[in-house]
Each structure stands twice: as structure tokens, then as C-alpha cells.
PLY file of the C-alpha trace (Angstrom):
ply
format ascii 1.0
element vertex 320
property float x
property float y
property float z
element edge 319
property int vertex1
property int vertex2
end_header
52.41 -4.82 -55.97
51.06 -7.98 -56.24
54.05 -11.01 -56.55
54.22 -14.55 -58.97
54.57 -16.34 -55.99
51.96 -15.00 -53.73
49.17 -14.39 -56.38
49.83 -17.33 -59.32
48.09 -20.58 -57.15
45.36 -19.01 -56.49
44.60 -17.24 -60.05
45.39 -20.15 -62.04
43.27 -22.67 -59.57
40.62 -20.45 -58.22
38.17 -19.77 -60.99
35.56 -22.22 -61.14
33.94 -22.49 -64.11
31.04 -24.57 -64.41
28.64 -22.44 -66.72
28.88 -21.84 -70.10
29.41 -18.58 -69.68
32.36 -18.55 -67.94
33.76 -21.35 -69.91
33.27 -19.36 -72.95
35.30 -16.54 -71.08
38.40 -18.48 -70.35
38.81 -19.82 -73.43
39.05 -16.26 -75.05
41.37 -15.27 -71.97
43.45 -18.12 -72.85
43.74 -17.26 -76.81
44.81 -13.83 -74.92
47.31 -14.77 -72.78
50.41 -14.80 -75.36
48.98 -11.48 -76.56
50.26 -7.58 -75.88
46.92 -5.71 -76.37
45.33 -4.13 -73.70
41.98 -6.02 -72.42
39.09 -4.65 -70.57
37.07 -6.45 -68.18
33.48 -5.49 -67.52
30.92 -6.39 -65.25
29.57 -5.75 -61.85
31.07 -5.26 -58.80
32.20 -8.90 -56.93
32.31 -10.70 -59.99
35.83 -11.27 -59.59
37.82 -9.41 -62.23
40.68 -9.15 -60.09
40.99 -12.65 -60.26
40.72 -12.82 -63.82
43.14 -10.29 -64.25
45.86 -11.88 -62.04
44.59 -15.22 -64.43
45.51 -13.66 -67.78
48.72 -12.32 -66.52
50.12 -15.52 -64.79
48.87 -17.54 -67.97
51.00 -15.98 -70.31
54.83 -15.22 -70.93
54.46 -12.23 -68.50
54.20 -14.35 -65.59
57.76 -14.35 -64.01
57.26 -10.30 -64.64
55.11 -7.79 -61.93
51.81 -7.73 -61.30
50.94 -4.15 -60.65
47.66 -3.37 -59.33
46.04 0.25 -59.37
42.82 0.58 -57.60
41.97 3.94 -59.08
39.40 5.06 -56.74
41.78 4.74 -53.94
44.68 7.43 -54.64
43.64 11.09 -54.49
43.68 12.96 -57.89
46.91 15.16 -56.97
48.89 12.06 -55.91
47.70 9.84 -58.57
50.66 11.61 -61.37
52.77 10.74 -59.01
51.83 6.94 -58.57
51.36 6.59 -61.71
54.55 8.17 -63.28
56.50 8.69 -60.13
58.83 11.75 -59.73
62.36 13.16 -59.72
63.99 14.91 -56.39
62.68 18.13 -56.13
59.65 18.26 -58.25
56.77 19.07 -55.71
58.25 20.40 -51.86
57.90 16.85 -49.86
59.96 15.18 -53.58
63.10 14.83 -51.46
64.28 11.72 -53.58
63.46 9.95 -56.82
60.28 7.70 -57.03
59.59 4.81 -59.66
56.17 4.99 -60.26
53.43 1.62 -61.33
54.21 2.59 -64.44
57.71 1.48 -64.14
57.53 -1.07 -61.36
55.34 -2.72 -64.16
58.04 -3.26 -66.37
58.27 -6.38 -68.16
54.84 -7.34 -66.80
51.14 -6.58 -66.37
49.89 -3.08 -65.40
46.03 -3.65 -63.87
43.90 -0.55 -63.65
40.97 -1.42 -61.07
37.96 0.21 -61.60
39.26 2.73 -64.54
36.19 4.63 -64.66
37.37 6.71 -61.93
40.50 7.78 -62.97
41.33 11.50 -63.05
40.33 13.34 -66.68
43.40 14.81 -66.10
45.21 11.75 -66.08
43.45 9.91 -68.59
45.22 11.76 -71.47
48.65 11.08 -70.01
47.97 7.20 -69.77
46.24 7.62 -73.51
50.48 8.17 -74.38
51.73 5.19 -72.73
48.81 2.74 -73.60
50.10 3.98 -77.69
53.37 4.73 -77.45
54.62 2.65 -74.16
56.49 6.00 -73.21
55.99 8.89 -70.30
58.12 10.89 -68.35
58.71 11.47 -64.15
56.89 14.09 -62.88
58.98 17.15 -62.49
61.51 15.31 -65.26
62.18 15.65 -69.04
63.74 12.17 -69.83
61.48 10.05 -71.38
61.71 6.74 -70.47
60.34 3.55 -72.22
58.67 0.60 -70.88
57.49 -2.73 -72.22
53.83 -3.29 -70.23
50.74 -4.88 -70.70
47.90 -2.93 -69.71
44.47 -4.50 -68.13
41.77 -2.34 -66.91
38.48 -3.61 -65.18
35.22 -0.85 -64.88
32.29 -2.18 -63.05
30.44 0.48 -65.38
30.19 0.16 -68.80
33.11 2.50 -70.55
30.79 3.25 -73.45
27.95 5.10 -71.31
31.11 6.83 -69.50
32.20 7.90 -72.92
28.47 9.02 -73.94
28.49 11.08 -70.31
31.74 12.47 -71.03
33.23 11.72 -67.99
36.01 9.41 -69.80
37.70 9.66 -72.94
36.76 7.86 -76.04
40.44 7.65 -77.62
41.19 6.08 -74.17
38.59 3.71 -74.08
39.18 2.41 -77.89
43.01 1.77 -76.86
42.12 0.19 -73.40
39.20 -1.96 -75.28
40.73 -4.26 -78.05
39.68 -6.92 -76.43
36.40 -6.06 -74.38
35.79 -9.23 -72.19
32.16 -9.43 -70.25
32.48 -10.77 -67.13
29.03 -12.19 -66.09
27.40 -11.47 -62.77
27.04 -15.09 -60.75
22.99 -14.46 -61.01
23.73 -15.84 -64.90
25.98 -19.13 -64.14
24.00 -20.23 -61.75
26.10 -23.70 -62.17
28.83 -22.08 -60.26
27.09 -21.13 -57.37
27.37 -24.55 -55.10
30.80 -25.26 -56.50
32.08 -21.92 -55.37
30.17 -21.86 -52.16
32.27 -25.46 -51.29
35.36 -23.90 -52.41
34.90 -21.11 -50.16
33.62 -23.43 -47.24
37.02 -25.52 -47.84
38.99 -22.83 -47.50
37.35 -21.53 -44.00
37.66 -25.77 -42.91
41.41 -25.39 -44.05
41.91 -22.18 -41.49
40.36 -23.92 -38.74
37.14 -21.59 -39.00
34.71 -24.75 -39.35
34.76 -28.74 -39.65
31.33 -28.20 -41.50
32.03 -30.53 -44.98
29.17 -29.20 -47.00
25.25 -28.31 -47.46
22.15 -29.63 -46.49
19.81 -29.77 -49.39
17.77 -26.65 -48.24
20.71 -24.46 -48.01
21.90 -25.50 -51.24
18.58 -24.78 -53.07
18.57 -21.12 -51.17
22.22 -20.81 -52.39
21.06 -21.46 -55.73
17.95 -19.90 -55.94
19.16 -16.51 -54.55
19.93 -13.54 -57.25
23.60 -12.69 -55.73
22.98 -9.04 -56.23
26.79 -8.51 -54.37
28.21 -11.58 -57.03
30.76 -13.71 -55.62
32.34 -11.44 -53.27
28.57 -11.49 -51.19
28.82 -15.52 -51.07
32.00 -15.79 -50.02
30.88 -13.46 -47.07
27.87 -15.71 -46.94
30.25 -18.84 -46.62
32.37 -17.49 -44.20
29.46 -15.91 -42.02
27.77 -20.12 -42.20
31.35 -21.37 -41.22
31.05 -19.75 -37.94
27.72 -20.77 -36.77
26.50 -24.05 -38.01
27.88 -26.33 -35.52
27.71 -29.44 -37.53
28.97 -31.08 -40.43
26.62 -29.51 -42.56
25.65 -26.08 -43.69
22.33 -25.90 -42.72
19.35 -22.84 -43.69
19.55 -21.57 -40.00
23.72 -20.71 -40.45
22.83 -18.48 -43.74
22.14 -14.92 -43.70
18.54 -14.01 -43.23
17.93 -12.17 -46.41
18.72 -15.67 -47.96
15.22 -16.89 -46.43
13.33 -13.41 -46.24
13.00 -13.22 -49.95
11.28 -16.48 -51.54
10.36 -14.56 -54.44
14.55 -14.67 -55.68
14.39 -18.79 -54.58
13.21 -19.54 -58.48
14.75 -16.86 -60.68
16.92 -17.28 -63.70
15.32 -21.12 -64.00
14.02 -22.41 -67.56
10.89 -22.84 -66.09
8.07 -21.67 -63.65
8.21 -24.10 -60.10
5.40 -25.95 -59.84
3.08 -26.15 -56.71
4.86 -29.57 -56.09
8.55 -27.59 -56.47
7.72 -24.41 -53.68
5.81 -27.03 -50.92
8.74 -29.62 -51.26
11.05 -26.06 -50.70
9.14 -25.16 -48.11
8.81 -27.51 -45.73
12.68 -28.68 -46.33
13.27 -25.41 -45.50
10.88 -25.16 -42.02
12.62 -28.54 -41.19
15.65 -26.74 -40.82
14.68 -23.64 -39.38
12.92 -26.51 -36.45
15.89 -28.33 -36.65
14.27 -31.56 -37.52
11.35 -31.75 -35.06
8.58 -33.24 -36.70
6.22 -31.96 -34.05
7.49 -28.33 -34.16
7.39 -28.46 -38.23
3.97 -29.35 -38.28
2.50 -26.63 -35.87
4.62 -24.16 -38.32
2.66 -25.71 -41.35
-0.73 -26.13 -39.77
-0.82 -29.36 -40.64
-0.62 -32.94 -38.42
2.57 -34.80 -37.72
1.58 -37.74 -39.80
0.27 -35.33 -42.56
4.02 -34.07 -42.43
5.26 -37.88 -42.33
3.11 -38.58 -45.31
4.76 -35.50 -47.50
8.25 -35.85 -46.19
8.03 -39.53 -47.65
6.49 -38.28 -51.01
8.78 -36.11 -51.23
11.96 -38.16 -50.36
12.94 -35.61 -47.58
15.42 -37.94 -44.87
0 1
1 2
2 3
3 4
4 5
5 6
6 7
7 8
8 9
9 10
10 11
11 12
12 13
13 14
14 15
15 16
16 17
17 18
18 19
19 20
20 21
21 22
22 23
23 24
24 25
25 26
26 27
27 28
28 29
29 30
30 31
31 32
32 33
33 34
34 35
35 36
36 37
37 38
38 39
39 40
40 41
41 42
42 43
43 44
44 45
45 46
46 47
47 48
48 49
49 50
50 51
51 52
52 53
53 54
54 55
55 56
56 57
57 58
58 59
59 60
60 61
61 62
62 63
63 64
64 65
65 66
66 67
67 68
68 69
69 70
70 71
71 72
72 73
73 74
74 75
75 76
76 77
77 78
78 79
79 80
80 81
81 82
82 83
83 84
84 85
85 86
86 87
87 88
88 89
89 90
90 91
91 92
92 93
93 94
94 95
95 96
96 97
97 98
98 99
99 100
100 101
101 102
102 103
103 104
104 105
105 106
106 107
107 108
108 109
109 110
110 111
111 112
112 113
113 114
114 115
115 116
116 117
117 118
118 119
119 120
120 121
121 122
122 123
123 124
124 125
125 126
126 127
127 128
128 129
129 130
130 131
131 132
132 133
133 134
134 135
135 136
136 137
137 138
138 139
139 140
140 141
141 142
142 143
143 144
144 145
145 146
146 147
147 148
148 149
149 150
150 151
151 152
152 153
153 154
154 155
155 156
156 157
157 158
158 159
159 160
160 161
161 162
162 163
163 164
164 165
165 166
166 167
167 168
168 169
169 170
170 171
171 172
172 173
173 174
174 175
175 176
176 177
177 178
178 179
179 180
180 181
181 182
182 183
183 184
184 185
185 186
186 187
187 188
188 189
189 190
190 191
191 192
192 193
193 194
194 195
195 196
196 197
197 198
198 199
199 200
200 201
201 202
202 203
203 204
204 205
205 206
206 207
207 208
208 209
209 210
210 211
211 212
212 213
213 214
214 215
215 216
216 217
217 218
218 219
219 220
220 221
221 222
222 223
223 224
224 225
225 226
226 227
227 228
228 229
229 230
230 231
231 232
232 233
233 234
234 235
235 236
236 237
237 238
238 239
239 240
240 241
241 242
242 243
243 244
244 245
245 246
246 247
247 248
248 249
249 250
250 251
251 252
252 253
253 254
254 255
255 256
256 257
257 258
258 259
259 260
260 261
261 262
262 263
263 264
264 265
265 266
266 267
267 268
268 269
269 270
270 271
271 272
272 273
273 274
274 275
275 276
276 277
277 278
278 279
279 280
280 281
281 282
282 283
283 284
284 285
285 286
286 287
287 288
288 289
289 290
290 291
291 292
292 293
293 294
294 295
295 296
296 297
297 298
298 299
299 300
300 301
301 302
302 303
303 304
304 305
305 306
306 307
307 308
308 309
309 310
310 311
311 312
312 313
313 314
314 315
315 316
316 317
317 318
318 319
């Protein structure tokens, strides 16, 4: 369970939206927020629908209510009734007492199903009920209770090939999907990248984890240039992974992760246009100035070219 007081700062302020894309997003979230219907986020894994979730809910009137999450992958099939529902005394051997289940808890609030692809066929008829008719009973019970909930369900799958496979219901996905929202992979706002990368690098400086106060133009160009496969959640662990090795005030190539560096061929994807020879030399030898931590000497062996050859570039160029 997930609380207004823990989760709201950081799901109202933590969202950077630079792009287009994801502006476009939040303003359809935010003609959602007063709203009851169920919404479905999709997109890839670490793209941050969490977050989004926890947005919607504290942006709306549900926000002094619970924030229940469900991360369905998590709870084994024959305990997930029970989570879901909860039980009465008696109705499996270890029921010795009553249990509210998420269902319940949620009351008044925001019920978020992570990663709903992967809940139990079983199940997914029982939770067709209380999406329609905001109703269910305790396992091992026969009152039928009723709950006011908003339901929000993320899928890092798309529900409609799911539904084509067979492996989820299509009456469920129609009620969980009246408003499908698209959550784009960070390889497609590309404007975010450095903003969130400095968020993330603030919030390791604010933990004592670095005094590091931002990039050095190589390490911002691989930040931007790489494809993200893992979304945000990889550069965060990219951010924090820098924070504890660069040892100065700024983020240099040498502190990222390797991968960043071993594939130049991701450094120019997603731009409007093709780099020109001028573009991937300037790259380049900002980038072996870093990895030679300045030395013009050293720099120039690595390029095969002389030190005042190097000179001569670096001041075409503009690189300090």
C-alpha cells in the first residue's frame, strides 16, 4: 500500500516532460484525473508507468484516498483470490481470521494493477465483476460487499496481441481500456533524456552519493545519443552507477557504463538527420579526450595524429 504522503511529492514533481510526446500524455492524464473510468497504460518496461499511475491518482479527487498497488507477477496464482478479495475465518486451513483484501483496502481510492498481463485466467473473470459492477465477495464468504474504486492497470505488452493469443480476456481488456494511454519508451523523447539524467544526478548529490553538479559535453551527447533499450529505469542506474565514480564536478565519459561507448552505431539514432563527417570526428575526439583525461599528448597517439594537428581541430571545433 502505497500512502498520500509518502508517494504524492514525488508523482506530482517527478515527471519531466520535455518532449512532445510526453507533454501530449499529461495533458490527457490531466483531462482524466476527475474521471472514474478505468485507464490502461502501455509501453515498455522502465518507462515509468508506476509513476504515472501514482500521477493520475494524486491529481484527482481520489488523492486523500489509497493508493493500492498490485504487482501481478509477484503473488502466486493460489494466493492471488485471496489478495485480491481477501477471506473470511475458516475458508482455506491457515484462514484463522478475517482478511481485507486490495480490493477493499482500495476503497475510496485508486486500485493499480502492475503488469496485468500476467494475472491468473482464473482471476481475470472475477475482476471482469468488480471493474462493471464495483462488487465481489471474500473468499470462503457469501456477503457481497460494494466498493467505490478506480481501477488503473499498466501491461508492458500490448493487451490486444494478449487478447489475439488468448491468454487474456477480451471483455476484460475493453473494461480495463476506456482510456488506453501509450506511454512512450525514452528512445522517442529524446528531449528528456539530459533533464532526467540531472534529476537523477541531483537526487544521488542530495544523499551524499556525489558532489558531481552535471555533464561534460561528451557524456551528455552519449546520454543522448544512446537508444535506452531498459527506458528510464536503465539511466537512472546509469546516473547512480556515474555518481559513484567520477570524482569531480562533472560527469565525465569514463564514469558511464561501457556499453554507453562500445556501441557508436546507437550515438546518432532517432535524429532528423544523418551526422555528418564533421558531427562523428568532433564526437570522437571529445570523447578520446575524456577517456585520456585531457592529455593532449595521450589523445593524439590514440588518433594517430600530431599534438598540434589535435590543437588545430580542438580549436575548430570549439572543444575547451
Amino acid at each position: 500500500m502505497t500512502g498520500p504522503a509518502a508517494a504524492a511529492p514525488e508523482a506530482v514533481s517527478g515527471i519531466v516532460a520535455g518532449s512532445p510526446a510526453m507533454r501530449e500524455l499529461l495533458a490527457v492524464m490531466s483531462r482524466l484525473a476527475e474521471a472514474k473510468s478505468p485507464v490502461l497504460l502501455e509501453g515498455e518496461s522502465g518507462t515509468g508507468k508506476d509513476l504515472l499511475a501514482l500521477r493520475l491518482h494524486y491529481s484527482g479527487p481520489r488523492r486523500d484516498g489509497p493508493f493500492i498497488k498490485i504487482h501481478c507477477p509477484s503473488i502466486p496464482d493460489e494466493l492471488l483470490e485471496s489478495e485480491l478479495f481477501g477471506h473470511e475465518k475458516g475458508a482455506f486451513t491457515d484462514a484463522q481470521k478475517a482478511k481485507l483484501g486490495k480490493v477493499e483496502m482500495a476503497a475510496g481510492g485508486t486500485l493499480y494493477f502492475d503488469q496485468v498481463q500476467d494475472l491468473a485466467p482464473g482471476l481475470q473473470a472475477k475482476l471482469l465483476r468488480v471493474v462493471e459492477e464495483k462488487r465481489f465477495e471474500r473468499l470462503g464468504g457469501t456477503r457481497t460487499i460494494e466498493v467505490d474504486v478506480r481501477f488503473v492497470a499498466s501491461s508492458n505488452v500490448e493487451l490486444r496481441k494478449a487478447v489475439a493469443s488468448g491468454t487474456f480476456r477480451e471483455d476484460l481488456y475493453h473494461r480495463l481500456s476506456v482510456v488506453p494511454l501509450h506511454v512512450p519508451p525514452l528512445r522517442n523523447r529524446r528531449e528528456d533524456i539530459l533533464p532526467l539524467a540531472e534529476l537523477f544526478l541531483s537526487r544521488e548529490r542530495e544523499r551524499k552519493a556525489t558532489r558531481a553538479t552535471g555533464f561534460e559535453d561528451g557524456a551528455a551527447e552519449l546520454l543522448r545519443g544512446y537508444l535506452w533499450p531498459g527506458n528510464v529505469r536503465e539511466l537512472r542506474s546509469a546516473i547512480e552507477r556515474a555518481s559513484l565514480l567520477v570524482t569531480g564536478e562533472r560527469v565525465t565519459t569514463s564514469a558511464l557504463p561501457g556499453h554507453l561507448i562500445e556501441q557508436p552505431s546507437t550515438l546518432w539514432a532517432g535524429r532528423e538527420r544523418r551526422p555528418s563527417l564533421k558531427d562523428v570526428e568532433q564526437a570522437y575526439i571529445r570523447h578520446v579526450l575524456e577517456q585520456t583525461h585531457g592529455s593532449q599528448t595521450h589523445a593524439a597517439a590514440v588518433l594517430g595524429i600530431s599534438r598540434k594537428a589535435l590543437w588545430e581541430k580542438r580549436r575548430r571545433f570549439g572543444i575547451p
